[in-house]
N, CA, C and O atoms as a GROMACS GRO file, in nm:
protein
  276
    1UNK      N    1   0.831  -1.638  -2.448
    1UNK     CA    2   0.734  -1.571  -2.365
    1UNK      C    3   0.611  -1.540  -2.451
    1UNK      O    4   0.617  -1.472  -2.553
    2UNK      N    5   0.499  -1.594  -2.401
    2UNK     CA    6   0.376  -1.552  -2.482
    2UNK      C    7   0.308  -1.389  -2.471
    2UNK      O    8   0.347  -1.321  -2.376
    3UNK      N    9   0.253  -1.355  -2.524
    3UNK     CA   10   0.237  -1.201  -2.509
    3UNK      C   11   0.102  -1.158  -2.449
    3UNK      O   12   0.050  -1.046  -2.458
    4UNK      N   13   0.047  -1.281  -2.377
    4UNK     CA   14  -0.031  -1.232  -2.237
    4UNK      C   15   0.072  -1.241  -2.064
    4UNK      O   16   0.050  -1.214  -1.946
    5UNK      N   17   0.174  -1.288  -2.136
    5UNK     CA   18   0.292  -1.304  -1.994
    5UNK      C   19   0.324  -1.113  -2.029
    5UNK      O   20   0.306  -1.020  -1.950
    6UNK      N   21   0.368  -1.109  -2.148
    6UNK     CA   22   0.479  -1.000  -2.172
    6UNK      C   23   0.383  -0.883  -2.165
    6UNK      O   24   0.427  -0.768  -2.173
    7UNK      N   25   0.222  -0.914  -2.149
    7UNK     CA   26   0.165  -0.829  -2.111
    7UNK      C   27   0.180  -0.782  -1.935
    7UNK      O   28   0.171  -0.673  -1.878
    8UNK      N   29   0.204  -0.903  -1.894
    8UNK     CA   30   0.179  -0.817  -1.746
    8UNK      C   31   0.338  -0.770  -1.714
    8UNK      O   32   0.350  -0.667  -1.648
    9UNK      N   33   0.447  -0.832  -1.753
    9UNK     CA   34   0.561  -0.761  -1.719
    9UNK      C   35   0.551  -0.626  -1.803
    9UNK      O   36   0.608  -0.532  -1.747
   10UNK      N   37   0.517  -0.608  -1.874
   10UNK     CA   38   0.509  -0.446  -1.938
   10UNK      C   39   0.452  -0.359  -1.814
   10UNK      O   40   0.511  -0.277  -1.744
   11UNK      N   41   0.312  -0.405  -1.812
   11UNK     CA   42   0.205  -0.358  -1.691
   11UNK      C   43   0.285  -0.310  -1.545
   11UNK      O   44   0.319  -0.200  -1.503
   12UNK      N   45   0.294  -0.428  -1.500
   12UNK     CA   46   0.413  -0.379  -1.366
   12UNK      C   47   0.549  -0.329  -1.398
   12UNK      O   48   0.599  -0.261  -1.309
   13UNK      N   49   0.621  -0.348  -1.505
   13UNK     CA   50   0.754  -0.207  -1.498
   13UNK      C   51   0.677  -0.104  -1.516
   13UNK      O   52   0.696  -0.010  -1.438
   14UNK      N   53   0.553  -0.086  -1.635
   14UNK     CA   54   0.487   0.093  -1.658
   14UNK      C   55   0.439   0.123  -1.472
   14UNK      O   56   0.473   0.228  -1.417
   15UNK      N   57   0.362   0.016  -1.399
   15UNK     CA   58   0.360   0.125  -1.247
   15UNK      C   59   0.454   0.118  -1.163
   15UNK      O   60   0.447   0.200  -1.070
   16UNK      N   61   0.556   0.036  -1.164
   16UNK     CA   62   0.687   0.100  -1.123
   16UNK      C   63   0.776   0.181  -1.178
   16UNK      O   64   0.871   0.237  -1.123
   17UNK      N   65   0.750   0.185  -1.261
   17UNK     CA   66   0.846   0.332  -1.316
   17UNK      C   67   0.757   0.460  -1.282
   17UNK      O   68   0.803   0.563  -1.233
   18UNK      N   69   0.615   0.439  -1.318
   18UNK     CA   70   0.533   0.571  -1.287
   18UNK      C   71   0.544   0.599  -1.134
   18UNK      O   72   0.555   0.713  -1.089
   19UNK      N   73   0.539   0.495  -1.065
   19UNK     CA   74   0.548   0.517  -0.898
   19UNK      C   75   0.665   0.582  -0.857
   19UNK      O   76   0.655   0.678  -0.781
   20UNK      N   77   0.786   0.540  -0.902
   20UNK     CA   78   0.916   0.587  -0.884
   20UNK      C   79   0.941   0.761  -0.910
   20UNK      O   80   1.007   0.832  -0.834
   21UNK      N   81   0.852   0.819  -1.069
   21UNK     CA   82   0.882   0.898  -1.100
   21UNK      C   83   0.751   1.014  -1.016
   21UNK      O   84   0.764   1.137  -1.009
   22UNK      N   85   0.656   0.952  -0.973
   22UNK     CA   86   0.552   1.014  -0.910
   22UNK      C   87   0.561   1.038  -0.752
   22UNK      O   88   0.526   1.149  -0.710
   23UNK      N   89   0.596   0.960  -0.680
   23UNK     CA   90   0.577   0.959  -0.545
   23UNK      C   91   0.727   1.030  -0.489
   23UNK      O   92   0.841   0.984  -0.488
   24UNK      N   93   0.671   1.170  -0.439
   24UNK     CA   94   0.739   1.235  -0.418
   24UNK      C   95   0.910   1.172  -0.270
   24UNK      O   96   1.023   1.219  -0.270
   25UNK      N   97   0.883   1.118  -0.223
   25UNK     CA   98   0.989   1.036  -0.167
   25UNK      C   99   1.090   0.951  -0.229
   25UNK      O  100   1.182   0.903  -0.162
   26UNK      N  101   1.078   0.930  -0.354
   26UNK     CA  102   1.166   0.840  -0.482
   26UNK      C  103   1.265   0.953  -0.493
   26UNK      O  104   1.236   1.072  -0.498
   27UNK      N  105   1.388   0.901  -0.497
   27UNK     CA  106   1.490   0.933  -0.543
   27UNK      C  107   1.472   1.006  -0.700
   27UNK      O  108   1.534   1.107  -0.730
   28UNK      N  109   1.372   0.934  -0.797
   28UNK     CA  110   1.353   0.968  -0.952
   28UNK      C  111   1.270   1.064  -0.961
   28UNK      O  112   1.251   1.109  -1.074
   29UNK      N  113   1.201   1.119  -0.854
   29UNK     CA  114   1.065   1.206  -0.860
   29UNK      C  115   1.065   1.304  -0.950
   29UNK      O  116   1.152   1.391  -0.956
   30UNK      N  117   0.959   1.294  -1.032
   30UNK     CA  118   0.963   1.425  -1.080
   30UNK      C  119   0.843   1.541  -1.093
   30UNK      O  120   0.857   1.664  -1.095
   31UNK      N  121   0.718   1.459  -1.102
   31UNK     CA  122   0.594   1.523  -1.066
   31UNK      C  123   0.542   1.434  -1.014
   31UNK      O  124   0.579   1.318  -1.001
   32UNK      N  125   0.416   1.505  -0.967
   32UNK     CA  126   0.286   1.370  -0.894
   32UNK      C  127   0.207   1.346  -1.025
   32UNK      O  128   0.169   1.235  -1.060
   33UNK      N  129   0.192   1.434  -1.078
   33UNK     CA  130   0.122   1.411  -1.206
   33UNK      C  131   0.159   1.256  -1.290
   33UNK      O  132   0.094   1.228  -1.391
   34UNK      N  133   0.247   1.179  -1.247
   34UNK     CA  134   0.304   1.096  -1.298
   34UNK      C  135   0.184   0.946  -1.223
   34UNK      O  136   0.172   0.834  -1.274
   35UNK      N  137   0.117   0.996  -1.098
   35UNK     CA  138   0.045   0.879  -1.065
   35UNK      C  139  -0.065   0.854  -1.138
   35UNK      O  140  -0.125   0.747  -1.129
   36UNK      N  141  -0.110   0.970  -1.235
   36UNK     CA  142  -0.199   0.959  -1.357
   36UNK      C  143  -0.195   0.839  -1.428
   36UNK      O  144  -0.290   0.762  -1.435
   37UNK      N  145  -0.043   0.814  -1.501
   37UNK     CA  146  -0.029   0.722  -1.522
   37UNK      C  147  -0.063   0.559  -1.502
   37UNK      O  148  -0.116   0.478  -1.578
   38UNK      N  149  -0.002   0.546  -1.350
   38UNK     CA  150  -0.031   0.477  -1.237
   38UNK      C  151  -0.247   0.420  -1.251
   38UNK      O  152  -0.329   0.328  -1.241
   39UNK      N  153  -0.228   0.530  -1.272
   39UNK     CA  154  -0.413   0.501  -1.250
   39UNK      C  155  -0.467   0.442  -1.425
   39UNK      O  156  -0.560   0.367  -1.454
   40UNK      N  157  -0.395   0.492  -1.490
   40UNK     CA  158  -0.454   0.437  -1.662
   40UNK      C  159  -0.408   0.278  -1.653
   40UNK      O  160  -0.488   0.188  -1.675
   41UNK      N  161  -0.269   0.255  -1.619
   41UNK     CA  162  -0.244   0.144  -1.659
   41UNK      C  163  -0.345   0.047  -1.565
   41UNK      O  164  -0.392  -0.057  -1.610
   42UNK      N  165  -0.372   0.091  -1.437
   42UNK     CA  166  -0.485  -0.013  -1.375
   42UNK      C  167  -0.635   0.015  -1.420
   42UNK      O  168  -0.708  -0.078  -1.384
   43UNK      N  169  -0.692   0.102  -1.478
   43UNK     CA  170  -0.787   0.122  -1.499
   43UNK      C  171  -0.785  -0.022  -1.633
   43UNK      O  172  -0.862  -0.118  -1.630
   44UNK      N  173  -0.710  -0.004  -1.706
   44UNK     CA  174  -0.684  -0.069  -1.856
   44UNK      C  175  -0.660  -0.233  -1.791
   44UNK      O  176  -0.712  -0.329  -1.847
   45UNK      N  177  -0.593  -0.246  -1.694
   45UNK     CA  178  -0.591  -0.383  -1.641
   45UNK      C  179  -0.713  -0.433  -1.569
   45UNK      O  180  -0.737  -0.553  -1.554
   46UNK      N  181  -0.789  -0.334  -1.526
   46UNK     CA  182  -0.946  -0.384  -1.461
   46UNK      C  183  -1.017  -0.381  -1.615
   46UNK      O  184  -1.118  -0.451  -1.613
   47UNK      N  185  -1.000  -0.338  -1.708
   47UNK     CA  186  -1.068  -0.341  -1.844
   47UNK      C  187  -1.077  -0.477  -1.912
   47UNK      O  188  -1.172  -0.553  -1.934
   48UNK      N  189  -0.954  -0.482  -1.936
   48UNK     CA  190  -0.891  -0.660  -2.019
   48UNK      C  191  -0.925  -0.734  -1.907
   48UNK      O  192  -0.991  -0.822  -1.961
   49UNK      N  193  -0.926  -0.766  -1.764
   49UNK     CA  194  -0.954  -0.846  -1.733
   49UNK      C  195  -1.152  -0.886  -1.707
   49UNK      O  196  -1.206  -0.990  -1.670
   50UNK      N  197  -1.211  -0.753  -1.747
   50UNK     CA  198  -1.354  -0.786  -1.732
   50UNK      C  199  -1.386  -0.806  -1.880
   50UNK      O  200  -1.469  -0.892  -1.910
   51UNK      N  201  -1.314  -0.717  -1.999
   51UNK     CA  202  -1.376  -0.777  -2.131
   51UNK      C  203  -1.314  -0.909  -2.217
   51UNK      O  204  -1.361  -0.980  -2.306
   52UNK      N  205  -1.188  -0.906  -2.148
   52UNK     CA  206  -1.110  -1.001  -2.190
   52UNK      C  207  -1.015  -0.941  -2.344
   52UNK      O  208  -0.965  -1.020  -2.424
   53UNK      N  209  -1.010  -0.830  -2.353
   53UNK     CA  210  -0.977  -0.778  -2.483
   53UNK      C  211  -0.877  -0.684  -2.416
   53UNK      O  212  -0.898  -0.630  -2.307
   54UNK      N  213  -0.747  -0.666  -2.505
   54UNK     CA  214  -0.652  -0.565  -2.441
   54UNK      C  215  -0.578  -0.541  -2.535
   54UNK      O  216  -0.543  -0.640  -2.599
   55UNK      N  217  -0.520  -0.387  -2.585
   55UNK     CA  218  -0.478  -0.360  -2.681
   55UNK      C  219  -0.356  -0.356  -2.687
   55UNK      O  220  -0.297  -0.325  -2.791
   56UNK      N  221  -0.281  -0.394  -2.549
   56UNK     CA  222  -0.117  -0.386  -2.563
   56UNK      C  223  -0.105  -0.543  -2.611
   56UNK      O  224  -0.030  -0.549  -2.708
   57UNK      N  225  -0.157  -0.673  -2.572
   57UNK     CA  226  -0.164  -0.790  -2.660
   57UNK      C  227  -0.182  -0.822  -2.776
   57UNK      O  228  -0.140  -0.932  -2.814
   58UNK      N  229  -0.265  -0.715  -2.881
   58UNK     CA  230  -0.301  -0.736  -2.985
   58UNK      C  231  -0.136  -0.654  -3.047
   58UNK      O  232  -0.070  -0.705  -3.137
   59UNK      N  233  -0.099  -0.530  -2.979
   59UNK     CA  234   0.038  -0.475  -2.987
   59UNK      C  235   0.167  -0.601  -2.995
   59UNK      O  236   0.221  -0.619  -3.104
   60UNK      N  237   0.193  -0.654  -2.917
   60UNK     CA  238   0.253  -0.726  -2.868
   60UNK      C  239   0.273  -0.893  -2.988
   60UNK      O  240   0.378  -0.952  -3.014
   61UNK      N  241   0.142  -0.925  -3.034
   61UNK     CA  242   0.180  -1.015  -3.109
   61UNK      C  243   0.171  -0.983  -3.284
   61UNK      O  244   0.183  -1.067  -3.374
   62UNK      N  245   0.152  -0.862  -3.297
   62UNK     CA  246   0.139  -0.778  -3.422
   62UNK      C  247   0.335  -0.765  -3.427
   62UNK      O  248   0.394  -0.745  -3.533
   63UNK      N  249   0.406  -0.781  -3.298
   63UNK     CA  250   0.560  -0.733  -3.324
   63UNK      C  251   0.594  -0.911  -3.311
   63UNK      O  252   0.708  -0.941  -3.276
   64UNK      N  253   0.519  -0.997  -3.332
   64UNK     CA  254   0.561  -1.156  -3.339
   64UNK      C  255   0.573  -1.248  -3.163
   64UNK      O  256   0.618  -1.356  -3.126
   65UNK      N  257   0.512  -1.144  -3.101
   65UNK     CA  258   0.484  -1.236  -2.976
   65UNK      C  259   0.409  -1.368  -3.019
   65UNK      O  260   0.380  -1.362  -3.139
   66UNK      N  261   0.359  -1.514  -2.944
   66UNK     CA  262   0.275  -1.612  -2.988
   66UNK      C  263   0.170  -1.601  -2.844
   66UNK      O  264   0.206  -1.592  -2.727
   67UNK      N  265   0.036  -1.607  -2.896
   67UNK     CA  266  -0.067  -1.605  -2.778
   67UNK      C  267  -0.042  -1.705  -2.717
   67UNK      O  268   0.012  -1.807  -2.760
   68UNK      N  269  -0.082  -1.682  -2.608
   68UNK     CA  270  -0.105  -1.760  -2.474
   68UNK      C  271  -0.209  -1.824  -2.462
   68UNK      O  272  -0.307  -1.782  -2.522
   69UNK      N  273  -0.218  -1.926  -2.395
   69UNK     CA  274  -0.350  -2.029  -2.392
   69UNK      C  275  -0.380  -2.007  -2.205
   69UNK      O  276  -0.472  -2.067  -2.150
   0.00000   0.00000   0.00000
């Protein structure tokens, strides 16, 4: 798996887990404060995709991921 793939499966488990633990109807709820979350990780995904630069990828192949083409 290249570590612009293992970037977006990171991305979508972090807002499903934040959704789960935020949205008060989840079985996992624990605050709303948790959709904070929810909102960084898309803010950071509208980021990398307009600068093209993202710091969980540079994370990601610093632990031996191989870039993606």
């Amino acid at each position: 798996m290249t570590s612009w793939q293992m970037t977006r499966v990171v991305a979508g488990a972090f807002v499903l887990l934040s959704l789960a633990l935020g949205v008060q109807g989840s079985p996992l709820y624990v605050s709303g404060y948790w959709l904070w979350f929810t909102a960084f990780v898309g803010v950071n995904l509208l980021q990398s995709g307009l600068t093209r630069w993202c710091l969980m990828e540079r994370i990601l192949r610093a632990f031996g991921l191989r870039e993606g083409t």
